[in-house]
C-alpha atoms as an extended CHARMM CRD file, in Angstrom:
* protein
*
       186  EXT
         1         1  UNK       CA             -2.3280000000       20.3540000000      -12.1490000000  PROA      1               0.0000000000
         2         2  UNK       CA             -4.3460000000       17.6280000000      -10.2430000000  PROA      2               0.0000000000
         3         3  UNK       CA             -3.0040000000       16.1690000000       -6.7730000000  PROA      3               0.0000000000
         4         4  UNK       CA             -4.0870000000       13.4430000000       -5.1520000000  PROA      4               0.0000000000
         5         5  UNK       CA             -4.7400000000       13.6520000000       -1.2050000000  PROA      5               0.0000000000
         6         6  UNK       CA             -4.9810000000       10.3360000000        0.9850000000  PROA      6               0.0000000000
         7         7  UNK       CA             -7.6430000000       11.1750000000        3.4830000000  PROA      7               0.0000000000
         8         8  UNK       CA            -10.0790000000        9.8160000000        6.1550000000  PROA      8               0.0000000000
         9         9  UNK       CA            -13.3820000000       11.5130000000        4.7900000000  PROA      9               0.0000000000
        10        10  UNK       CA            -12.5060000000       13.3620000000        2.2700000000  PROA      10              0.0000000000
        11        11  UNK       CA            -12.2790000000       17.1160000000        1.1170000000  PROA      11              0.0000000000
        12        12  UNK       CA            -10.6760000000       20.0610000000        1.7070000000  PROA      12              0.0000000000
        13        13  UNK       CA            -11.4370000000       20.2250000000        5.5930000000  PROA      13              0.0000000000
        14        14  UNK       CA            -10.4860000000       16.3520000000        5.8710000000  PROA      14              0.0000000000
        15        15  UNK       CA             -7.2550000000       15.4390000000        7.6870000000  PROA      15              0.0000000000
        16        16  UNK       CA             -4.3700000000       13.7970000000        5.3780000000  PROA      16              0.0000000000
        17        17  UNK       CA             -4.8170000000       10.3400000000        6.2960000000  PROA      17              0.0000000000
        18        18  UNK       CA             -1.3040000000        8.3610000000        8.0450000000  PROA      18              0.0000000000
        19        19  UNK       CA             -1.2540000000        6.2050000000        5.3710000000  PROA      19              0.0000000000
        20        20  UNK       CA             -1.6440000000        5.9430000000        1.7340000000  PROA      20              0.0000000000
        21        21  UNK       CA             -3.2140000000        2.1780000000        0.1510000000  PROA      21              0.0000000000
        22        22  UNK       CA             -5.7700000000        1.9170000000        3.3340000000  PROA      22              0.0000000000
        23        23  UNK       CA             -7.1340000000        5.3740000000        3.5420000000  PROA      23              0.0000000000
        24        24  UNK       CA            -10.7170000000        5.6350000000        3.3050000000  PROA      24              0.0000000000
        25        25  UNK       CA            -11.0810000000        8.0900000000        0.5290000000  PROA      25              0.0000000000
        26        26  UNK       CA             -9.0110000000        9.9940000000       -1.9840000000  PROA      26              0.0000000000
        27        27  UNK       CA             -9.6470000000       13.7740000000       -2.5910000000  PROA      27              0.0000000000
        28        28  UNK       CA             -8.5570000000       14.8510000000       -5.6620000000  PROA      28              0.0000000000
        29        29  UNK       CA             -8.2900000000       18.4690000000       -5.8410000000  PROA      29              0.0000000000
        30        30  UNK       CA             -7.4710000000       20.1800000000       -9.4100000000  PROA      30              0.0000000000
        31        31  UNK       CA             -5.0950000000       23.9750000000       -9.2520000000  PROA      31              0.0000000000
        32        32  UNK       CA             -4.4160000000       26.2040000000      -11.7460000000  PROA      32              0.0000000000
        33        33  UNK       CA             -1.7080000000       28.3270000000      -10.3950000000  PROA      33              0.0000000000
        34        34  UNK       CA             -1.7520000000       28.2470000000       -6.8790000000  PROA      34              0.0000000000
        35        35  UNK       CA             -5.5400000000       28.5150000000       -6.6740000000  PROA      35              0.0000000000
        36        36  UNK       CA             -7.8410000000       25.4790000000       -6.1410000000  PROA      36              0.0000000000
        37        37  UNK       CA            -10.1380000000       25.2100000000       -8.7000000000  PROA      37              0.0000000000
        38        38  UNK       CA            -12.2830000000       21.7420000000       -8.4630000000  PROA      38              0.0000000000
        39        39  UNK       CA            -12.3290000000       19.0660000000       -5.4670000000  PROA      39              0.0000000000
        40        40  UNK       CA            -13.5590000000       15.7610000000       -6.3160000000  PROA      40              0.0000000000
        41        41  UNK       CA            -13.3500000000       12.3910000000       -3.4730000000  PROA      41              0.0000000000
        42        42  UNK       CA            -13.5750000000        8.9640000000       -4.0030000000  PROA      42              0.0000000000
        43        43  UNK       CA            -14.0760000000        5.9190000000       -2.0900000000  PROA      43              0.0000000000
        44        44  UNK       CA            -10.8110000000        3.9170000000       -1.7960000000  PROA      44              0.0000000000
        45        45  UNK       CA            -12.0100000000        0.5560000000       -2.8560000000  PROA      45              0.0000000000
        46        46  UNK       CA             -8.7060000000       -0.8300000000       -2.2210000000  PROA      46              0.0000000000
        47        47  UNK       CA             -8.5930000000       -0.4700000000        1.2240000000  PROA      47              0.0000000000
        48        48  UNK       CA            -10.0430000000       -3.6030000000        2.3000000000  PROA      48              0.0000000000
        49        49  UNK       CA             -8.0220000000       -5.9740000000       -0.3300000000  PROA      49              0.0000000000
        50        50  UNK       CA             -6.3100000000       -8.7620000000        1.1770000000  PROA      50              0.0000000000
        51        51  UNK       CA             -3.0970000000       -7.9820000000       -0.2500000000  PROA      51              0.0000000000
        52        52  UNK       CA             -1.4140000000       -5.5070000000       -2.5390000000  PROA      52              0.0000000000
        53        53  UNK       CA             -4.0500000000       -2.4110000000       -1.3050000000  PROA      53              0.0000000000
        54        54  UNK       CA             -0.9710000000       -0.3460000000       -2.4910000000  PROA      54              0.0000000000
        55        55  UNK       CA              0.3430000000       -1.4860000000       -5.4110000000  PROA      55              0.0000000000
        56        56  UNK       CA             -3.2160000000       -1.3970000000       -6.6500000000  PROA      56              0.0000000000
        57        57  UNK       CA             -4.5140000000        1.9840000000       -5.1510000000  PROA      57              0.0000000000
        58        58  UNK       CA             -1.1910000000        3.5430000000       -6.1760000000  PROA      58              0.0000000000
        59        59  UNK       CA             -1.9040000000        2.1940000000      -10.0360000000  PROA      59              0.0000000000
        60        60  UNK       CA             -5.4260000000        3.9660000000       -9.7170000000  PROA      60              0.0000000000
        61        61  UNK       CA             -4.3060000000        7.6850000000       -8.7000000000  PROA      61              0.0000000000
        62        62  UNK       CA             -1.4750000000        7.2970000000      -11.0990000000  PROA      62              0.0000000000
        63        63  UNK       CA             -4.1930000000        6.5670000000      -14.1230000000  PROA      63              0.0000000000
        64        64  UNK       CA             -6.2090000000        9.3940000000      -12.7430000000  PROA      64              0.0000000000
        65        65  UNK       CA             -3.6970000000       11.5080000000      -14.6720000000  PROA      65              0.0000000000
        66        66  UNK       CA             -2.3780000000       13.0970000000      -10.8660000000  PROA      66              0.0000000000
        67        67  UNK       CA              1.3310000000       15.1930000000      -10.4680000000  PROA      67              0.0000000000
        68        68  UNK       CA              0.9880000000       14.8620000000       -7.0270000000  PROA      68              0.0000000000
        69        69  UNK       CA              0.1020000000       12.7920000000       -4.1690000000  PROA      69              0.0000000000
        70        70  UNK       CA             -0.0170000000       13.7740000000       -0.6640000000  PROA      70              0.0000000000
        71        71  UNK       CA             -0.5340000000       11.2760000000        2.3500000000  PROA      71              0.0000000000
        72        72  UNK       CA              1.7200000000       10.7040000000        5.8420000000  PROA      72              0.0000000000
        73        73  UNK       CA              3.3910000000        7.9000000000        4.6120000000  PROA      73              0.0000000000
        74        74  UNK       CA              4.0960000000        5.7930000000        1.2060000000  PROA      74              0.0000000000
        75        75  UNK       CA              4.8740000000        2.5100000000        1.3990000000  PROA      75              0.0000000000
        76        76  UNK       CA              7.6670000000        0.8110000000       -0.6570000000  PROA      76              0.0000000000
        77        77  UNK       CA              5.6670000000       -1.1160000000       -3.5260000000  PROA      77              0.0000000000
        78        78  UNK       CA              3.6160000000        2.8030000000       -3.5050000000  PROA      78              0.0000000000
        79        79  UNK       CA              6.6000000000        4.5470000000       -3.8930000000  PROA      79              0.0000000000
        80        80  UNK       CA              7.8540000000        2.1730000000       -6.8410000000  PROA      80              0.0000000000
        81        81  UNK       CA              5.0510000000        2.3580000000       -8.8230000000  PROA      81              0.0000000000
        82        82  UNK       CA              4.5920000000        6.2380000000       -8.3810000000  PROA      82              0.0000000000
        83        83  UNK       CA              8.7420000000        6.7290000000       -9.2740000000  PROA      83              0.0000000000
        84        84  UNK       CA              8.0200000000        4.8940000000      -12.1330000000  PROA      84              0.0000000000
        85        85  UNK       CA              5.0110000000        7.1710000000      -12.9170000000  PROA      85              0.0000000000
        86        86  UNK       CA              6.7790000000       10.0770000000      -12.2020000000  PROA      86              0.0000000000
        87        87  UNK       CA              4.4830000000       11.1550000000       -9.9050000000  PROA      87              0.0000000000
        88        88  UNK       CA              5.6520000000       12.8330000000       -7.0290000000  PROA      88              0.0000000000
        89        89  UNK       CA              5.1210000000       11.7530000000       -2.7900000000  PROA      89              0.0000000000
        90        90  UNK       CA              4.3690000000       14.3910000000       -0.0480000000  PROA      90              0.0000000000
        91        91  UNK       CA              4.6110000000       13.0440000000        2.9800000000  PROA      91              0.0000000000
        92        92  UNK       CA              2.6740000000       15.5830000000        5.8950000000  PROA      92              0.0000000000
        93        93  UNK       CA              0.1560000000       15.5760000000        8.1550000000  PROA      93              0.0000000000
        94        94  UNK       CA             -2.6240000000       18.2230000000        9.3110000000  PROA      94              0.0000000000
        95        95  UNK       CA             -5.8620000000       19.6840000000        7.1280000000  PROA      95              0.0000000000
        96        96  UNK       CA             -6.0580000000       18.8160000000        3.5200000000  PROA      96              0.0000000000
        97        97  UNK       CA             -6.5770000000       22.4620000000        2.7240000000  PROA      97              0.0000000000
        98        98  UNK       CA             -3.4530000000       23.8610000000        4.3030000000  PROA      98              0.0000000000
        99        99  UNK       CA             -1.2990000000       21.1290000000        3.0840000000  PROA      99              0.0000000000
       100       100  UNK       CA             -1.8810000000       21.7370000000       -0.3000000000  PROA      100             0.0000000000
       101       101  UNK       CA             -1.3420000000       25.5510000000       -0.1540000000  PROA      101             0.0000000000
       102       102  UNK       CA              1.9360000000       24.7740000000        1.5620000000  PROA      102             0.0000000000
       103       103  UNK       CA              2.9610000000       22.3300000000       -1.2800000000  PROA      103             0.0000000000
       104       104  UNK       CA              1.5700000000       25.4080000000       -3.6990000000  PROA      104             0.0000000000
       105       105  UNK       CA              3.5800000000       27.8070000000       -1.7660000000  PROA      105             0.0000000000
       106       106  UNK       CA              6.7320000000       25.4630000000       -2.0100000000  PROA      106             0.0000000000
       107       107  UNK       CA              7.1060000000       24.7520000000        1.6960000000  PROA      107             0.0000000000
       108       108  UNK       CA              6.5100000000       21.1820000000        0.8800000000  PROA      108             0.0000000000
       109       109  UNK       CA              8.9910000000       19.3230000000       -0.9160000000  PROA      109             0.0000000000
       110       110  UNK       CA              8.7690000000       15.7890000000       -2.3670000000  PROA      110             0.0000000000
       111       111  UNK       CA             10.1050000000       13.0260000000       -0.8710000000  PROA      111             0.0000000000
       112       112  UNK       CA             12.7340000000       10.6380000000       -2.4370000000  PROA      112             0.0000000000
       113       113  UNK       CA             11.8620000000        6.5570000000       -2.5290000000  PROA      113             0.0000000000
       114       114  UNK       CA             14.3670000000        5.8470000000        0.2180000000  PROA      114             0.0000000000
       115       115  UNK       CA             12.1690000000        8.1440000000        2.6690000000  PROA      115             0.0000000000
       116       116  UNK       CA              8.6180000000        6.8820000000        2.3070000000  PROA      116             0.0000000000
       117       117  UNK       CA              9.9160000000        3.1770000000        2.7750000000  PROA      117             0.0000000000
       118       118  UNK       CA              8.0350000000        3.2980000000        5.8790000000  PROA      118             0.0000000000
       119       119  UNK       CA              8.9540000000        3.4080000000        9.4150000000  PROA      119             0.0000000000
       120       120  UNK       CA             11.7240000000        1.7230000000       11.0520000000  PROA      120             0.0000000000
       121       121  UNK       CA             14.3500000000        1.5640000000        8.1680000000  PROA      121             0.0000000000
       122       122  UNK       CA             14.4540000000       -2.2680000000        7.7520000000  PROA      122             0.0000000000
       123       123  UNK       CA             14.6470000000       -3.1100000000       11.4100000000  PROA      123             0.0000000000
       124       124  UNK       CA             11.3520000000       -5.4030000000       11.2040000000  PROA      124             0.0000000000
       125       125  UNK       CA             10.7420000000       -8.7190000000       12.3600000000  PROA      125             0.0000000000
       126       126  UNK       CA             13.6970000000      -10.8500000000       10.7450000000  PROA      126             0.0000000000
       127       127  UNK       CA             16.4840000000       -9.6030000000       13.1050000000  PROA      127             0.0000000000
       128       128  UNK       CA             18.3010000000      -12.8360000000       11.8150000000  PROA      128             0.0000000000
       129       129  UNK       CA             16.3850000000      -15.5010000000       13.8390000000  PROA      129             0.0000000000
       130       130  UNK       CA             13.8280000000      -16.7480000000       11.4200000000  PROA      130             0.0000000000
       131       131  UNK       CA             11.1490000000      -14.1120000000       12.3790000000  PROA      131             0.0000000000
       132       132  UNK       CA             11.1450000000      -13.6130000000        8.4050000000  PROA      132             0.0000000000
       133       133  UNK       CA              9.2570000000      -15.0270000000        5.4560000000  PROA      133             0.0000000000
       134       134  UNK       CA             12.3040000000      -17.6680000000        5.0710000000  PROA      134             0.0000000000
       135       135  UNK       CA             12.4670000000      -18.8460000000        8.8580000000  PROA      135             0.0000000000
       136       136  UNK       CA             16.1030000000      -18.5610000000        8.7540000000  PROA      136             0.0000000000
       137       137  UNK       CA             16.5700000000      -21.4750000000        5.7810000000  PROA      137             0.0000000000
       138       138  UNK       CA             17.3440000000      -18.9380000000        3.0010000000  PROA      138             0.0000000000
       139       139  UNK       CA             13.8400000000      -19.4010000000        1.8960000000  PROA      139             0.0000000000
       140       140  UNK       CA             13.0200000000      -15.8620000000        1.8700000000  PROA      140             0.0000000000
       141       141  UNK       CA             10.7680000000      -14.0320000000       -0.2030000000  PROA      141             0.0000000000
       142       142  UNK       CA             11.6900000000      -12.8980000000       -3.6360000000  PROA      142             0.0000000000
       143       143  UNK       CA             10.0420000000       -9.6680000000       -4.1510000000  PROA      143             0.0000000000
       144       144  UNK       CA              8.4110000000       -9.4010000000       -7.9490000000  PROA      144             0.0000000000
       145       145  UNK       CA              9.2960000000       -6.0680000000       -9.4590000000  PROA      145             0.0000000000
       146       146  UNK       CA              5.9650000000       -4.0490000000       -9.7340000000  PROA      146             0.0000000000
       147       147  UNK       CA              3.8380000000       -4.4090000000      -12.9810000000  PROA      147             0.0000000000
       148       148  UNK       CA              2.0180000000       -1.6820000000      -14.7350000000  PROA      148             0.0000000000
       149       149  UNK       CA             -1.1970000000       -0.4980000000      -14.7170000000  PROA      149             0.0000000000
       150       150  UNK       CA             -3.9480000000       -2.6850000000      -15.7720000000  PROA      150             0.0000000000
       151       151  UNK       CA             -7.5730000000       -2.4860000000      -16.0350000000  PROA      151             0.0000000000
       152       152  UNK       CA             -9.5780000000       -4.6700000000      -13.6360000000  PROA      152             0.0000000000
       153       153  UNK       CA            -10.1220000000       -8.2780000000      -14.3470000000  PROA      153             0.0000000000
       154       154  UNK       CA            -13.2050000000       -9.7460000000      -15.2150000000  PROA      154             0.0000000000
       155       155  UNK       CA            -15.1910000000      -11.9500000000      -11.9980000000  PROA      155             0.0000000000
       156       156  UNK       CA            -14.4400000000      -15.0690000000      -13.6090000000  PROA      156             0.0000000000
       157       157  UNK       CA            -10.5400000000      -14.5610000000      -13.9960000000  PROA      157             0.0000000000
       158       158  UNK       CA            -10.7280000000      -12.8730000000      -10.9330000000  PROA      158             0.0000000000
       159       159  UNK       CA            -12.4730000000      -15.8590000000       -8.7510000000  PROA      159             0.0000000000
       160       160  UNK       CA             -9.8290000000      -17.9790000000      -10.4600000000  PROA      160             0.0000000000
       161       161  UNK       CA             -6.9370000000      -16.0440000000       -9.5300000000  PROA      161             0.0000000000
       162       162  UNK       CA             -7.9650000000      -15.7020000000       -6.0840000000  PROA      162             0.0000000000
       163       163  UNK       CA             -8.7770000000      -19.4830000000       -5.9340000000  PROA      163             0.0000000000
       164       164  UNK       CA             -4.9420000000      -19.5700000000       -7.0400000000  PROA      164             0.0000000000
       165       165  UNK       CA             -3.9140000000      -17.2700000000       -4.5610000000  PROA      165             0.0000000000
       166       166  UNK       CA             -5.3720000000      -19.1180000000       -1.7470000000  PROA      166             0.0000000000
       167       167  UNK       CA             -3.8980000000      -22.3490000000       -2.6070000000  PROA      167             0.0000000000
       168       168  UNK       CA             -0.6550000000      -21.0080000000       -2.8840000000  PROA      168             0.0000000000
       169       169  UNK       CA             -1.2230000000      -19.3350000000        0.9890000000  PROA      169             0.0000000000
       170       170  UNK       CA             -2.4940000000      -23.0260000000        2.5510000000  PROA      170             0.0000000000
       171       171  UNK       CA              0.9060000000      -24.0590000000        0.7250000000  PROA      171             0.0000000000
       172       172  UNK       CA              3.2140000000      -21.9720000000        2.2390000000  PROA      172             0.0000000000
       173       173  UNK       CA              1.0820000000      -22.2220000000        5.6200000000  PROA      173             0.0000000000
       174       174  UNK       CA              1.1570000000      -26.3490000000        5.4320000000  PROA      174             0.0000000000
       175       175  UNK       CA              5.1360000000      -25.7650000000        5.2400000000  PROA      175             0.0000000000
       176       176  UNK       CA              5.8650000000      -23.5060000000        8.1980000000  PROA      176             0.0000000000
       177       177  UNK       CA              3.6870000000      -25.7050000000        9.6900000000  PROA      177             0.0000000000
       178       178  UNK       CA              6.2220000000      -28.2750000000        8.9090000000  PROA      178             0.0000000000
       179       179  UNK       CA              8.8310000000      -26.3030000000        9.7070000000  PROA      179             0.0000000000
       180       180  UNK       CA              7.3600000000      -25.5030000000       13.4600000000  PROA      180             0.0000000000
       181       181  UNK       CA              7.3050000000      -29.0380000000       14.0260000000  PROA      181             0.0000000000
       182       182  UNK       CA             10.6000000000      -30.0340000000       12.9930000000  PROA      182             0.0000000000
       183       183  UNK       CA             11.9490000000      -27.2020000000       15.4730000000  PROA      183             0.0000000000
       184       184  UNK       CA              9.9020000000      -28.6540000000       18.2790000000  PROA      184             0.0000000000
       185       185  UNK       CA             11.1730000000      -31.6930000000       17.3150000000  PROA      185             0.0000000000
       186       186  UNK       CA             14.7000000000      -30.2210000000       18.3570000000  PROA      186             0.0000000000
């Protein structure tokens, strides 16, 4: 069995890092039974992205073939795309080593979607006065389900897609610009 471990360093005397799509490096440690037999860490090279760090570090450990993933919290596009991988989220905190005898051991159990949405439990920054993406118009954000793995883009398509991407942001930034000053106009 192979788990993945979000971590700050990396290895087995690492700390599990709070978070999963940002951490600095993954160790990926490899049991048979309930002994660890290999430990292997990687760079994160998602956790500088601009967007998505998740979605697209969470599509990486799931291709690396892992049953597990431990890290102190998942976030909601992470936990879709591991459910739908059917790989399954520890959420815990303390030395790499220890946590994964514990999950060995059974003292760990894996956590459902609906508890690694974060923290807070929705109560972020709409609170119904147009602190949202849709500034209280009914312009909110339609969330795209997530997509399946796919193997990196080549530069060119991805310069043009970021190109894309950016002009779509000064879009959306030109309007609640517009927006702003039709409140102030008020």
């Amino acid at each position: 069995m192979k788990i993945a471990i979000a971590t700050t360093k990396g290895g087995l005397e690492d700390t599990v890092s709070p978070v999963f799509g940002r951490c600095r490096t993954y160790t990926f440690v490899d049991v048979e039974g309930k002994e660890i037999r290999d430990t292997v860490v990687e760079e994160n090279k998602f956790a500088t992205a601009m967007g998505g760090a998740g979605i697209q570090a969470a599509q990486y450990v799931a291709n690396k073939g892992v049953e597990a993933v431990i890290a102190g919290n998942f976030g909601p596009n992470v936990a879709s795309v591991f459910s739908q991988s059917n790989v399954k989220m520890i959420s815990a905190q303390g030395n790499v080593r220890d946590v994964v005898t514990k999950y060995l051991n059974g003292d760990l159990i894996p956590s459902t979607p609906q508890q690694t949405f974060g923290l807070g439990g929705g109560r972020g920054m709409g609170l119904g006065r147009g602190m949202g993406r849709g500034m209280g118009r009914g312009m909110g954000f339609v969330q795209q389900p997530p997509t399946q793995p796919v193997s990196p883009m080549p530069k060119e398509q991805d310069t043009t897609t970021l190109k894309k991407r950016m002009e779509r942001i000064e879009k959306e930034l030109d309007e609640v610009k517009k927006m702003l000053e039709e409140l102030k106009k008020k």
